[in-house]
Backbone bond lengths (Angstrom), bond angles and torsions (degrees), N, CA, C in turn:
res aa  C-N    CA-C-N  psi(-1)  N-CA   C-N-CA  omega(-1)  CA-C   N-CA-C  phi
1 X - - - 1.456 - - 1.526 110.48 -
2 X 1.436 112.34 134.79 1.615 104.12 -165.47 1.803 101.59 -76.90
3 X 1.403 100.99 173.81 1.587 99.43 -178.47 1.359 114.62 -70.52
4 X 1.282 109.68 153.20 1.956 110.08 161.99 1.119 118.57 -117.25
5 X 1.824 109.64 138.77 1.335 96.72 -172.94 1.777 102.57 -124.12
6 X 1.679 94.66 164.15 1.586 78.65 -178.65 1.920 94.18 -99.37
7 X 1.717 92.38 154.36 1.556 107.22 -177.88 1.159 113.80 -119.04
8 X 1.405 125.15 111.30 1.810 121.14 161.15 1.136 106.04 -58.62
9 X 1.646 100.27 169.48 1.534 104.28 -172.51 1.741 72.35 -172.45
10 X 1.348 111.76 154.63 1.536 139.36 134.26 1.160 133.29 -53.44
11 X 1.315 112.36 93.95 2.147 108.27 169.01 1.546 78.92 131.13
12 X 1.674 93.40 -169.51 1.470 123.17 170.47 1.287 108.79 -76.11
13 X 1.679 101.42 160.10 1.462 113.60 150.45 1.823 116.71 -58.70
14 X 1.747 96.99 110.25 1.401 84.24 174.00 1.392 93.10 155.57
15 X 1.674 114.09 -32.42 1.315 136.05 -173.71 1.546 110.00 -63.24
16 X 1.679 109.53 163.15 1.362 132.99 -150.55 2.039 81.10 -91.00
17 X 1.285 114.64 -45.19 1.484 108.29 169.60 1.693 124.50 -53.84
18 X 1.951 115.61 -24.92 1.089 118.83 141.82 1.008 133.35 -36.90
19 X 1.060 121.44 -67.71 1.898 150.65 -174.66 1.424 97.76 -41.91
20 X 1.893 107.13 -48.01 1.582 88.91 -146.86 1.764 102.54 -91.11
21 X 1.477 104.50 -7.59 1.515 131.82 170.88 1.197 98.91 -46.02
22 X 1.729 114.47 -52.78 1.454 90.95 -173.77 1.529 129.68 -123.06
23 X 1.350 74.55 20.38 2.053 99.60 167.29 1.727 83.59 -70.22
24 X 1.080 96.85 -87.73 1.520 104.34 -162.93 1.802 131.31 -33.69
25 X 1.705 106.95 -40.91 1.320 112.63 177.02 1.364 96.01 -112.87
26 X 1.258 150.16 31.43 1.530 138.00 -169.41 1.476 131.36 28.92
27 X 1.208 125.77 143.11 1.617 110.43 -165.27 1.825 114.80 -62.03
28 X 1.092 116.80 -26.34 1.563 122.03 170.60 1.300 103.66 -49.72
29 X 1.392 140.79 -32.16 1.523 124.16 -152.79 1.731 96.42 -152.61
30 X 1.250 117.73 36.80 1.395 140.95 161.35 1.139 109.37 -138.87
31 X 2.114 122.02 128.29 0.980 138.45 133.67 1.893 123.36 -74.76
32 X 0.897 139.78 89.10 1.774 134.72 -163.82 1.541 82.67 -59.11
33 X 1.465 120.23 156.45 1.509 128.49 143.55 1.429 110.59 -132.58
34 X 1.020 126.03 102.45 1.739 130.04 150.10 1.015 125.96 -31.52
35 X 1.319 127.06 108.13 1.759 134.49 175.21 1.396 109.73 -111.22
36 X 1.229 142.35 167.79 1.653 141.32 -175.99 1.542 106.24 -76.65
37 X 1.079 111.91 -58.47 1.541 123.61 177.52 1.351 132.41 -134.09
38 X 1.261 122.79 170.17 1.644 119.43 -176.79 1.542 130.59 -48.71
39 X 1.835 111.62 -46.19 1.110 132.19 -177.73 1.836 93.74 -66.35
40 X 1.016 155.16 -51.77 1.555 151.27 172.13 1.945 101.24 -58.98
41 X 1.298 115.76 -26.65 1.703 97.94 -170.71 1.465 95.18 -93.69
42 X 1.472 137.27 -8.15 1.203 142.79 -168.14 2.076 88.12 -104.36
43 X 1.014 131.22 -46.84 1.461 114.18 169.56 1.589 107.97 -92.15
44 X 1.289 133.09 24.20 1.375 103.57 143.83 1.365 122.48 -108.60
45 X 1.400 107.47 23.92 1.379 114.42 -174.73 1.843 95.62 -110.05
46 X 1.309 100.22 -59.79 1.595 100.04 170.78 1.446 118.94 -33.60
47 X 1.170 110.63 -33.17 1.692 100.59 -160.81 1.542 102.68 -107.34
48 X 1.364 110.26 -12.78 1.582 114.30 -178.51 1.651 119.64 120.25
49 X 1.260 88.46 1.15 1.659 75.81 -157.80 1.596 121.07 -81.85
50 X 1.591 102.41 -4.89 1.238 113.99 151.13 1.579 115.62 -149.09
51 X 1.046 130.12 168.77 1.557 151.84 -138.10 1.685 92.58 -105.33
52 X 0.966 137.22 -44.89 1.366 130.45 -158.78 1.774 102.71 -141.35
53 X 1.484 107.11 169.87 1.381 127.10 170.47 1.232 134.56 -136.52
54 X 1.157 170.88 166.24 1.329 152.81 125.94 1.099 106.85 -144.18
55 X 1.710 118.70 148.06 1.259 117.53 -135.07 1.714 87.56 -176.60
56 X 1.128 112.79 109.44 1.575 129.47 159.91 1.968 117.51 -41.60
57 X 1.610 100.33 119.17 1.330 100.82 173.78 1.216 114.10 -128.55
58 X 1.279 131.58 -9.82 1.415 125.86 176.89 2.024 103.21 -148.17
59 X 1.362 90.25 142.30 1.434 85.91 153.58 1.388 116.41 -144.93
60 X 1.695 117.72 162.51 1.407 95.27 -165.34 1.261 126.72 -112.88
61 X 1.369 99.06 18.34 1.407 120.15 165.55 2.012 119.68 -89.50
62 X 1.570 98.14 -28.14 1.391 111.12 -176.59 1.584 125.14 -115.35
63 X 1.847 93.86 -14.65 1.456 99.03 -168.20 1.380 131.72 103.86
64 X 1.334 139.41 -175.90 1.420 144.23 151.00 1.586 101.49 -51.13
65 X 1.813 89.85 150.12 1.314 127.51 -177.82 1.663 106.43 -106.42
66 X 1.133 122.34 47.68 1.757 139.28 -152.34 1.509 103.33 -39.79
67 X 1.198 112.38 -35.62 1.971 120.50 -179.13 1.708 91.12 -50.16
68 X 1.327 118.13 -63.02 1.423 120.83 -149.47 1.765 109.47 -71.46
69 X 0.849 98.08 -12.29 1.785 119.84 172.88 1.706 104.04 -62.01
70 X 1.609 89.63 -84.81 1.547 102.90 162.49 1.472 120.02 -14.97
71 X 1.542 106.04 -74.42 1.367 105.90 -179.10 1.674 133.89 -66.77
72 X 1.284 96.85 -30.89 1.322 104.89 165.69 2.115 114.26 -42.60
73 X 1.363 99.42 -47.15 1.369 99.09 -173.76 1.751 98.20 -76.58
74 X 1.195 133.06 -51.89 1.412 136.72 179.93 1.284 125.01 -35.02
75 X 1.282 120.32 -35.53 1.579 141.09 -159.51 1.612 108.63 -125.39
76 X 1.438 106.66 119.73 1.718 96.37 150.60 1.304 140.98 -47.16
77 X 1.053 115.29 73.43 1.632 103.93 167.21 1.634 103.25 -157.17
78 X 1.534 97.79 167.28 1.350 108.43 -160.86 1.479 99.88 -124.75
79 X 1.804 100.10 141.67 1.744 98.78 172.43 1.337 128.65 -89.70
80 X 1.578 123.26 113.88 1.292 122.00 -160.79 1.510 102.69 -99.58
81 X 1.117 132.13 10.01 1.636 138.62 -176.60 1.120 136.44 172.23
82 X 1.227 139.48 159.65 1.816 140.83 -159.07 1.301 106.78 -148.25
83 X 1.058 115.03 156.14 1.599 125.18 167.08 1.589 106.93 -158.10
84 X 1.031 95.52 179.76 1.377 120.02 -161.16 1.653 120.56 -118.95
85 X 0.747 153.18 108.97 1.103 148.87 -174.97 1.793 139.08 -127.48
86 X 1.002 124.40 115.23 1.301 129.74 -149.38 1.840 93.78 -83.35
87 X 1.012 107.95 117.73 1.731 114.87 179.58 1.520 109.61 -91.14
88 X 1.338 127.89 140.17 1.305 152.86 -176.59 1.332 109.58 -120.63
89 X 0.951 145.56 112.02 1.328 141.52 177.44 1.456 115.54 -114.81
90 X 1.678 128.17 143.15 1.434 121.60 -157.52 1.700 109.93 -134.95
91 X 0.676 118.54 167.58 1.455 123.59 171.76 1.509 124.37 -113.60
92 X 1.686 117.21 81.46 1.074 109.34 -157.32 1.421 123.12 -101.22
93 X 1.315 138.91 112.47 1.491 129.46 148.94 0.708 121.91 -59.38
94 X 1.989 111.14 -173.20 1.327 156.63 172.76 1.594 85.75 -78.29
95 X 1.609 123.54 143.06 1.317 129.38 171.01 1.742 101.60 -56.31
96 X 0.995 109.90 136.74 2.007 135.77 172.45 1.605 109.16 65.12
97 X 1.308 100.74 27.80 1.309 107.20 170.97 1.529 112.32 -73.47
98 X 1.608 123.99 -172.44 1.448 115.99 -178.42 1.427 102.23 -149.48
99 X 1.256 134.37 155.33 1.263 135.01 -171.67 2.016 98.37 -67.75
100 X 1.359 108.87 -50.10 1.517 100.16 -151.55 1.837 85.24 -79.96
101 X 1.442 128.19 23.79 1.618 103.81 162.41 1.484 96.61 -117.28
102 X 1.300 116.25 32.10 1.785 105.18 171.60 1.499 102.86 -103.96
103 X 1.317 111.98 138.81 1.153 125.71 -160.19 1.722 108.89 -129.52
104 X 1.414 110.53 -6.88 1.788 125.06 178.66 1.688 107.81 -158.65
105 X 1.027 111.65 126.04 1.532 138.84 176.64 1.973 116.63 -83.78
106 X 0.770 105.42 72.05 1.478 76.55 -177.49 1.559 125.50 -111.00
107 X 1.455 111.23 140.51 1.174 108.90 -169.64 1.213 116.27 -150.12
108 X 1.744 133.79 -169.65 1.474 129.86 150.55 1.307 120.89 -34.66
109 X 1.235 145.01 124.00 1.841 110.82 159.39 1.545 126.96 -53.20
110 X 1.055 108.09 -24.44 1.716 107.53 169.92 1.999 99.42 -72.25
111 X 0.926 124.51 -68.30 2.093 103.23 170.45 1.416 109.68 -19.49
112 X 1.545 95.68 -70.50 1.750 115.64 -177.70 1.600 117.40 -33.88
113 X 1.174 107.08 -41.04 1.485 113.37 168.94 1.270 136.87 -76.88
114 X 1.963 109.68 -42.96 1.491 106.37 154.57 1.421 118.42 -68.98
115 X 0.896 108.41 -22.45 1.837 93.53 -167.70 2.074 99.22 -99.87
116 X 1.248 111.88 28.41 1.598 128.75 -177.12 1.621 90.61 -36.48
117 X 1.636 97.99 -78.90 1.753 119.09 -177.97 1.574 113.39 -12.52
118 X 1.249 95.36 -74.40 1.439 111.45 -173.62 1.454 107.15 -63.40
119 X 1.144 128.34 -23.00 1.816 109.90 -175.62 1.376 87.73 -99.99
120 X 1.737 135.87 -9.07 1.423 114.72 174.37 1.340 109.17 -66.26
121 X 1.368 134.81 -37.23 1.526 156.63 -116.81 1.166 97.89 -131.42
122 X 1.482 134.18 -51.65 1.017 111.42 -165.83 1.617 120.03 -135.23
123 X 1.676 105.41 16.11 1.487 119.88 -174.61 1.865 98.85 -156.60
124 X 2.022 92.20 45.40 1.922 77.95 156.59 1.170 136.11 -63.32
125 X 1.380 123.61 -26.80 1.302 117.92 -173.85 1.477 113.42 -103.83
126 X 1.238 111.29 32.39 1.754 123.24 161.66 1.846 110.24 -101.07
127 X 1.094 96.70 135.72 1.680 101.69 174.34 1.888 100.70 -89.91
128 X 1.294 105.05 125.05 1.810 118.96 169.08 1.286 113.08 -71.06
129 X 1.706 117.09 95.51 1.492 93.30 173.02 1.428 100.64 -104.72
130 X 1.620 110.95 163.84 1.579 138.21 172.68 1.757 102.04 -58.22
131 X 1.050 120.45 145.33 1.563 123.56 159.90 1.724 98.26 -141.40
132 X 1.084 119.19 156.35 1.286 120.54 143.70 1.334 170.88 -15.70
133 X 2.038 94.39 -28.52 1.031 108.13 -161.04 1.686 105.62 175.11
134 X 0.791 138.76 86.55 1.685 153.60 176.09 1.612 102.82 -13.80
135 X 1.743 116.06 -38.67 1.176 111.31 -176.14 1.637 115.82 -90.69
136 X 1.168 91.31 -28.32 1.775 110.62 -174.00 1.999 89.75 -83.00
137 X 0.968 125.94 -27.02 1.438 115.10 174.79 2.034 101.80 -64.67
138 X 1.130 91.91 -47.97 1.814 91.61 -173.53 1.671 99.55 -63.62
139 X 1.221 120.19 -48.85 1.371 111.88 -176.29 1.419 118.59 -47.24
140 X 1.391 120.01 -43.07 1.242 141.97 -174.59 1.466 109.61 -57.54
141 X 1.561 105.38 -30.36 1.853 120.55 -163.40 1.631 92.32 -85.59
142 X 1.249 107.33 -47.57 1.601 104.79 174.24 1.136 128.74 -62.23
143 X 1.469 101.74 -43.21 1.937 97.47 -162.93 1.844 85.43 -71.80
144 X 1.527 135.70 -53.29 1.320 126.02 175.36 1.607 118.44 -9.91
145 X 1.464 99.89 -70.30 1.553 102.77 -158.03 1.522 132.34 80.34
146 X 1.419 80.68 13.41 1.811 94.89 -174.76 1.857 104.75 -100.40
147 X 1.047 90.68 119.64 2.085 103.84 -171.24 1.510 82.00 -71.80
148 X 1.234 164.54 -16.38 1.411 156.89 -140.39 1.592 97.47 -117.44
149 X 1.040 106.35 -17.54 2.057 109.84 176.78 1.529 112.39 -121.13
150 X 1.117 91.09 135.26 1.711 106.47 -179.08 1.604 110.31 -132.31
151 X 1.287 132.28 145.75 1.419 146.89 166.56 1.442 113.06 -90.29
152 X 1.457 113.05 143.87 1.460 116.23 153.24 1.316 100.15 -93.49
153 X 1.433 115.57 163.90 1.244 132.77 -174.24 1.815 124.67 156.81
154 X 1.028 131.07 158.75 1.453 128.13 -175.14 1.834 97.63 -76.89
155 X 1.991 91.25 161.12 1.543 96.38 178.22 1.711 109.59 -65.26
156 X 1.092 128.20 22.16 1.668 114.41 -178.21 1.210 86.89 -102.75
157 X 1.265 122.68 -45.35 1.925 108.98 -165.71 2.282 93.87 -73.40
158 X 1.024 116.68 -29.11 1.607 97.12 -179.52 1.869 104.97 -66.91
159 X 1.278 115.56 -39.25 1.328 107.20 170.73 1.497 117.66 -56.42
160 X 1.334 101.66 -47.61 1.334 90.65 -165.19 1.873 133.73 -89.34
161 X 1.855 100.52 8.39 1.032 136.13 155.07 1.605 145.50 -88.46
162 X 1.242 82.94 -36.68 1.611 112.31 155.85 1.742 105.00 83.71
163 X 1.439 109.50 46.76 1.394 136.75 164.08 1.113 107.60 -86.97
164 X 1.375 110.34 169.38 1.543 142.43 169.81 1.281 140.49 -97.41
165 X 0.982 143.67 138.29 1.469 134.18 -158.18 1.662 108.27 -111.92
166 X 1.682 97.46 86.80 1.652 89.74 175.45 1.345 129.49 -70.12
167 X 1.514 114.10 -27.80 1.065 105.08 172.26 1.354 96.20 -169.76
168 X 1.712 122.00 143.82 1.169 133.39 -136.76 1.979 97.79 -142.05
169 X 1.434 97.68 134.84 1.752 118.00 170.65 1.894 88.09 78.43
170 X 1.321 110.80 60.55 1.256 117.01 174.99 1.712 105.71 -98.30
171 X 0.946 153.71 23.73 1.172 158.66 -174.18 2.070 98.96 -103.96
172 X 1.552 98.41 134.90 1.379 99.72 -174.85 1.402 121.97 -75.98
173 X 1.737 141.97 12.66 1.313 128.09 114.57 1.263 99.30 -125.12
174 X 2.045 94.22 174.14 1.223 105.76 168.07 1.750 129.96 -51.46
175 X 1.661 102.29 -38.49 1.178 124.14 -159.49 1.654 110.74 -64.40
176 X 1.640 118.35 11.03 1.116 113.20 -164.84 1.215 131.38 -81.74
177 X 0.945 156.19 78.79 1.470 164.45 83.10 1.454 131.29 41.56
178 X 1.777 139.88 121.02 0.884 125.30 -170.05 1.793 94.42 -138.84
179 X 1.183 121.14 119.49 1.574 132.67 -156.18 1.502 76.53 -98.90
180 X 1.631 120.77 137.17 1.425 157.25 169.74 1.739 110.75 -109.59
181 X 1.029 86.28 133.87 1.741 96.79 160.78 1.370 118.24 -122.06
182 X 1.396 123.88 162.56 1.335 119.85 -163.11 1.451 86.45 -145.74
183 X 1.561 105.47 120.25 1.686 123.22 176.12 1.528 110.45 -103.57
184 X 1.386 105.90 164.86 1.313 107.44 -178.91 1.605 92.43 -158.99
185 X 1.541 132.99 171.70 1.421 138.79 155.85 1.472 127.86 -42.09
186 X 0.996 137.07 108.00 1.421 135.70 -179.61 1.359 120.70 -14.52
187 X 1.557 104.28 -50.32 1.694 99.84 162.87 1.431 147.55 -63.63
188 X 1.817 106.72 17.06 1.724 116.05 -155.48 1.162 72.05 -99.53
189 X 1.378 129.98 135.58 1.340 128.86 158.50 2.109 95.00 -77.21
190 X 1.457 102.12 160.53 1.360 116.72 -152.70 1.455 84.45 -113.07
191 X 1.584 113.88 163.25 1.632 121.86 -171.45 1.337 86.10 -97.59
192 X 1.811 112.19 136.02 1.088 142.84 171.50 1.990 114.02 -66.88
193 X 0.966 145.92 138.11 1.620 114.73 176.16 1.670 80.16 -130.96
194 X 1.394 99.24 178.29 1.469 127.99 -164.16 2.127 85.62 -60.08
195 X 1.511 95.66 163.67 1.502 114.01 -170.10 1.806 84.47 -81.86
196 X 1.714 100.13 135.15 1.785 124.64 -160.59 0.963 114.81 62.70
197 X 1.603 144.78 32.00 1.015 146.29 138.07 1.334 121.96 -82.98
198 X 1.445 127.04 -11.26 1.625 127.38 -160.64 1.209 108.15 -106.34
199 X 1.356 127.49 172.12 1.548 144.66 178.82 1.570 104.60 -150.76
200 X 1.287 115.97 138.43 1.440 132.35 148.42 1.225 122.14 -88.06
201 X 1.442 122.14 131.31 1.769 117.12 162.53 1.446 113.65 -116.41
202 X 0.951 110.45 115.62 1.650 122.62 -165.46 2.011 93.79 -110.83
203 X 1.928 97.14 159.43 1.689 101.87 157.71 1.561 78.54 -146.37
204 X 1.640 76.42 151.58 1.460 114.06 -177.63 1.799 114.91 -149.02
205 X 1.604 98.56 140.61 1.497 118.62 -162.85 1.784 87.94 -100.70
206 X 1.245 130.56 165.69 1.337 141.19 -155.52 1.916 82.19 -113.10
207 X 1.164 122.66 -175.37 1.376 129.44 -179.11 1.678 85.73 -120.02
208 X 1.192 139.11 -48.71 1.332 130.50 -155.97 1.615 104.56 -148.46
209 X 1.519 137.55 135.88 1.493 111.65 166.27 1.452 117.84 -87.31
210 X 1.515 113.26 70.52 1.728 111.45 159.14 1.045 135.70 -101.85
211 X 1.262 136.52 -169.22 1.524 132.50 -150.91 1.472 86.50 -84.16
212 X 1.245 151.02 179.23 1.303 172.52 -54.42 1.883 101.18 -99.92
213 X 1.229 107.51 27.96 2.010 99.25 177.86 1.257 101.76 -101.65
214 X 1.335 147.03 0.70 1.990 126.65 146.31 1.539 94.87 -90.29
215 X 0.985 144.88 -3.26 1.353 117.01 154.51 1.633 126.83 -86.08
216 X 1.694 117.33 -19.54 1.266 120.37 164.61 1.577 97.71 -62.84
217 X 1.218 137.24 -50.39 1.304 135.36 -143.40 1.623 91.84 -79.76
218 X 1.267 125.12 -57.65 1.581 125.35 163.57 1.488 114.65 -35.61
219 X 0.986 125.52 -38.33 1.836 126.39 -156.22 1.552 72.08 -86.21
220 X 1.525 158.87 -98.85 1.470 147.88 -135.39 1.765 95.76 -27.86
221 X 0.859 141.09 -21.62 1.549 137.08 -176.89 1.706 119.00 -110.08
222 X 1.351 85.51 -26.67 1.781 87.26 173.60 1.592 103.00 -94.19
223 X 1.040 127.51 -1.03 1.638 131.87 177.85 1.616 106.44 -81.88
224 X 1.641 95.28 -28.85 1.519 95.12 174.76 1.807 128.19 -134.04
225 X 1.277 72.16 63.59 1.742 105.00 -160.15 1.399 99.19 13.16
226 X 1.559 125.27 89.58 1.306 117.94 172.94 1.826 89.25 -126.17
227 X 1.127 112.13 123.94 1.411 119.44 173.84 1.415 112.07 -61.77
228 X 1.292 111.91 134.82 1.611 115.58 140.63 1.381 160.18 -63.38
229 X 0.995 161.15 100.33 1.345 137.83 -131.95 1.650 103.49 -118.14
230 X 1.516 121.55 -33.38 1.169 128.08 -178.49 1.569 111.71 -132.50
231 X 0.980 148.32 -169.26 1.254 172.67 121.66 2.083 122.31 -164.78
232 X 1.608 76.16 121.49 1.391 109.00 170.20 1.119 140.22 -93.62
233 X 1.434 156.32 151.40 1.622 154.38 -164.42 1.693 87.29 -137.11
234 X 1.146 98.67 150.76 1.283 132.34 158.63 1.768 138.06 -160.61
235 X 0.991 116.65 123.20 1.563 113.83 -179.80 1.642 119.47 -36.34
236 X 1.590 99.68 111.97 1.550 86.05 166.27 1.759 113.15 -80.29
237 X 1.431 111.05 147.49 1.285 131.25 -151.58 1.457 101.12 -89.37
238 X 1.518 125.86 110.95 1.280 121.75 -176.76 1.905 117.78 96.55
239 X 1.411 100.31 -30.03 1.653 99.97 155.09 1.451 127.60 -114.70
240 X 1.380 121.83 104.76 1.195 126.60 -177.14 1.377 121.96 -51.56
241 X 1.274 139.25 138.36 1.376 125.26 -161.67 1.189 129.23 105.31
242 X 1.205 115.86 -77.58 1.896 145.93 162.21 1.722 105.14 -43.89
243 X 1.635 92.83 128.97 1.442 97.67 149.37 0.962 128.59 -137.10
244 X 1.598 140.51 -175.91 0.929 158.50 167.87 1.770 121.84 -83.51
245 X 1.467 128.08 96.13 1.291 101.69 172.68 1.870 125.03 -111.39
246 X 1.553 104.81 154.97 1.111 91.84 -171.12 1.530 110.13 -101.92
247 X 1.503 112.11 151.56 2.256 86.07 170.80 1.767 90.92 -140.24
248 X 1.246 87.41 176.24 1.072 114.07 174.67 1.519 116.67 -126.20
249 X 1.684 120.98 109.98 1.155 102.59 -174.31 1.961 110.67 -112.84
250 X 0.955 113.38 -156.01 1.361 130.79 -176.56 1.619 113.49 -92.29
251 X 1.379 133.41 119.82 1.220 138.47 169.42 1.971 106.88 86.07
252 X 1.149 110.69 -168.65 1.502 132.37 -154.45 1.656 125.38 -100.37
253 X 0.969 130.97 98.50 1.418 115.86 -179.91 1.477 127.07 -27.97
254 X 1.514 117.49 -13.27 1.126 136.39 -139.50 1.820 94.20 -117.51
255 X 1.719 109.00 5.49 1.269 118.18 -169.16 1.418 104.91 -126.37
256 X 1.020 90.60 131.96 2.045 107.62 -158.26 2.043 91.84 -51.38
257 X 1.421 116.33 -53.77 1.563 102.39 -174.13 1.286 129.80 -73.70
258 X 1.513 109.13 -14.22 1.240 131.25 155.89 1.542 124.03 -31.27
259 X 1.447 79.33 -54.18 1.877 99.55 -163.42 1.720 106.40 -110.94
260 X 1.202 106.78 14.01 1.675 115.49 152.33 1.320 89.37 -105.38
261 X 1.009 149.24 -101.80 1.742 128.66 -172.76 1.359 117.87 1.94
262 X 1.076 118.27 -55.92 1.677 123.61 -175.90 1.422 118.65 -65.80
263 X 1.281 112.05 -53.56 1.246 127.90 146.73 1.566 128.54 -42.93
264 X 1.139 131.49 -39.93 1.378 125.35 157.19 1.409 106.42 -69.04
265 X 1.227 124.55 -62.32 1.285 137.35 -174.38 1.438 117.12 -20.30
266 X 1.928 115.55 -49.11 1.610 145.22 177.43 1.510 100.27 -72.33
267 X 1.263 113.64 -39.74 1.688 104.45 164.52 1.494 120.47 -56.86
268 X 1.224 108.66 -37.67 1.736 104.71 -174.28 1.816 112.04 -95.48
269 X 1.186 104.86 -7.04 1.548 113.73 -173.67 1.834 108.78 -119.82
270 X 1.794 83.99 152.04 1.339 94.89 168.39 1.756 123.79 -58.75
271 X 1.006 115.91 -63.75 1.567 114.85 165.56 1.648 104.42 -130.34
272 X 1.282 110.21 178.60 1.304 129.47 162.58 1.519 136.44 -160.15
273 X 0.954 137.16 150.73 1.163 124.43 -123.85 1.601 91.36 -163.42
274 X 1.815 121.41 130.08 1.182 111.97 -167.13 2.044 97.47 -106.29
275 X 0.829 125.88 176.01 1.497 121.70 -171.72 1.258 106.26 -117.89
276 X 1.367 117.24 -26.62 1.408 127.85 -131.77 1.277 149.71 130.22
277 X 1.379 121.31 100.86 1.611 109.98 -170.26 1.556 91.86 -109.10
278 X 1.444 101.40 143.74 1.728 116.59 -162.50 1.968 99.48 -157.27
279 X 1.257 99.03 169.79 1.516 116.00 -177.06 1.345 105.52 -97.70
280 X 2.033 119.45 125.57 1.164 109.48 -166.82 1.519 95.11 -64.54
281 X 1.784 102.01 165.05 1.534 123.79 -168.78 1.391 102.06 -91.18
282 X 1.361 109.49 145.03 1.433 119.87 158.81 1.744 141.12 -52.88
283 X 0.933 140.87 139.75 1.305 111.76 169.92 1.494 127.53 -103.63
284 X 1.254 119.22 122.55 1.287 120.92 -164.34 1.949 108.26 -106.75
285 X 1.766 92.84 117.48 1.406 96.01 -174.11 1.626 102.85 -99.15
């Protein structure tokens, strides 16, 4: 029988970080665990208290998830996998409720943002509030009992709340997408995939802020035609000015040009720091 592991995640049971819990490990060999927020799913993995993570970093309807960036550098742990995930977003009531008596929306602000369109268009006179958590917004709509509030959120939190689906694929495009990572302890060694299947995610501090030093630090990868797939900025914390960037490059630490890149790379930079080499993720619609 294969192993099971248990997985934090952010929000309620019910959540799109659910979903991808068990897209990714299948429900046989996934336990989900619900934590309130990121900073608790990033220390219950650090300290042991569960085996796995996954944790939303980009979407491409809304963008980066900038907290999870942060933490990534803060915390030991390493990313052993990604996926992809095709987002649905819903409009959920109280059973025999009606769209024109909702009067408050509440949701994630990342929902709140893809599905902008649709609450401009077709719920002006509802106020958008923020919640926590896409699933914990539906919970919130239920335990209420108020027909005047409705949640966005995927069809697992209306099942598993026992809402209604006023109106469904409310997110402002189809094309929306929310890329997952899946952490584990520094010591999990990570699944290897066939050669052009892999990615590195590295952060890196600049050595100095002058005119042409993130482009020396970029050229160690374009010298050896290794593509990029991402690059990120972030504020370093306590020096004004300075940032932090993150990338994502092409192939395996475990690959001799790889790791002359990295190695040049520590020549031109203040530190560096590897994230993770993992098999790009699938996308699951």
């Amino acid at each position: 029988m294969a192993e099971k592991y248990t997985v934090a995640f952010q929000g309620e049971l019910g959540a799109f970080s659910e979903e991808a819990i068990l897209a990714y490990f299948g429900a046989e060999q996934a336990e989900p665990v619900p934590l309130p927020n990121f900073e608790l799913v990033f220390e219950a993995l650090e300290s042991g208290q569960v085996d796995r993570a996954m944790i939303p970093i980009e979407n491409s309807l809304f963008g980066s998830v900038h907290v999870n960036y942060d933490l990534l550098r803060a915390h030991e742990v390493s990313i052993i996998g990604e996926l992809e995930l095709r987002i649905r977003h819903h409009l959920l009531g109280l059973p025999g409720s009606r769209i024109e008596q909702i009067r408050r929306v509440y949701s994630h602000p990342q929902a709140l943002g893809q599905c902008r369109t649709y609450l401009r268009t077709h719920l002006q006179h509802a106020e958008a509030i923020p919640a926590y958590d896409t699933a914990g917004a539906a919970r919130m709509v239920a335990e209420m009992g108020d027909p005047a509030a409705a949640a966005i959120a995927g069809i697992r939190a209306a099942a598993k709340y026992g809402l209604e689906v006023l109106a469904s694929g409310i997110e402002s495009h189809p094309q929306n997408y929310t890329r997952f990572l899946v952490l584990a302890r520094p010591e999990v060694t990570p699944p290897e995939g066939p050669p052009g299947t892999m990615k590195t995610s590295i952060v890196f501090a600049l050595r100095e802020n002058v005119p042409g030093a993130l482009f020396k630090s970029l050229a160690v990868f374009a010298l050896r035609d290794l593509d990029l797939y991402k690059i990120e900025s972030r504020p370093l914390v306590g020096v004004p000015g300075s940032y932090l960037f993150y990338l994502d490059v092409a192939g395996s630490v475990h690959e001799e040009v790889v790791q002359r890149a990295l190695d040049h790379l520590a020549e031109v930079a203040a530190f560096v720091r590897v994230l993770g080499s993992y098999p790009r993720g699938r996308r699951v619609d």
